[in-house]
C-alpha positions in Angstrom: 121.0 67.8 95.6 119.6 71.1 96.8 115.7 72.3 96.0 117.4 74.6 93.9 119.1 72.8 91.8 116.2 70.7 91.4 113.8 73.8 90.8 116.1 74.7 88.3 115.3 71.4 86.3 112.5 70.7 83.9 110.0 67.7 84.9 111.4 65.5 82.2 115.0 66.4 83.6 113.6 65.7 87.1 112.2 62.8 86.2 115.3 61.0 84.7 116.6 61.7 88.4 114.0 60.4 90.1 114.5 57.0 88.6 118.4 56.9 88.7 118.2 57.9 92.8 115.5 55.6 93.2 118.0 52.9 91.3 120.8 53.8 93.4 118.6 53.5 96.5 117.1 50.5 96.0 120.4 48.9 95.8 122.0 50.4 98.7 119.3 48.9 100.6 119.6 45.3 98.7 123.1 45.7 99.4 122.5 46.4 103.1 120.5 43.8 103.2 122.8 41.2 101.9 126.3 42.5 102.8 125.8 44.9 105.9 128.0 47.3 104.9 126.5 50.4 103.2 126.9 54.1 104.4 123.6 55.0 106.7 124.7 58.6 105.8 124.2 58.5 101.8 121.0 56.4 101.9 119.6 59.5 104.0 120.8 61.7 101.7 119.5 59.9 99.0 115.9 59.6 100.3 115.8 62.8 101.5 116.8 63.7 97.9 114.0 61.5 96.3 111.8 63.2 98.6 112.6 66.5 97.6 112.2 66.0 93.7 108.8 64.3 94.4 107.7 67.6 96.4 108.4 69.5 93.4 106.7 67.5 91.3 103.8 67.4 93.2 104.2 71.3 93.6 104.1 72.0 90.0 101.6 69.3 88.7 99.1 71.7 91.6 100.3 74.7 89.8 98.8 73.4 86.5 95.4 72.3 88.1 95.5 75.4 89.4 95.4 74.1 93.2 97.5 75.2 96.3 100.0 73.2 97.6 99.1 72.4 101.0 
């Protein structure tokens, strides 16, 4: 998922997102754990995705306070 597509999102759609990646994540790695034989590639991609939509959370909860994201 791009940080455009995820711009393009409202935090409630964002949100929803957040907690299916984080799901999907959390299983990879139980599934890693226990079977050994996940895809290193798509559990980067996925925390790089959960990553991203936090930013842009973060970003626009400072945007109401009226701060600057650092």
């Amino acid at each position: 998922m791009k940080a455009e597509e995820v711009r393009g999102k409202e935090n409630s759609e964002i949100e929803f997102d957040l907690e299916q990646v984080e799901k999907q994540y959390f299983e990879m790695r139980f599934r890693s754990l226990t079977e050994g034989n996940t895809n290193p590639a798509k559990m980067g991609r996925l925390r790089k995705d959960l990553a991203r939509m936090k930013t842009i959370l973060r970003e626009r909860e400072l945007e109401v306070r009226g701060q600057q994201p650092r």
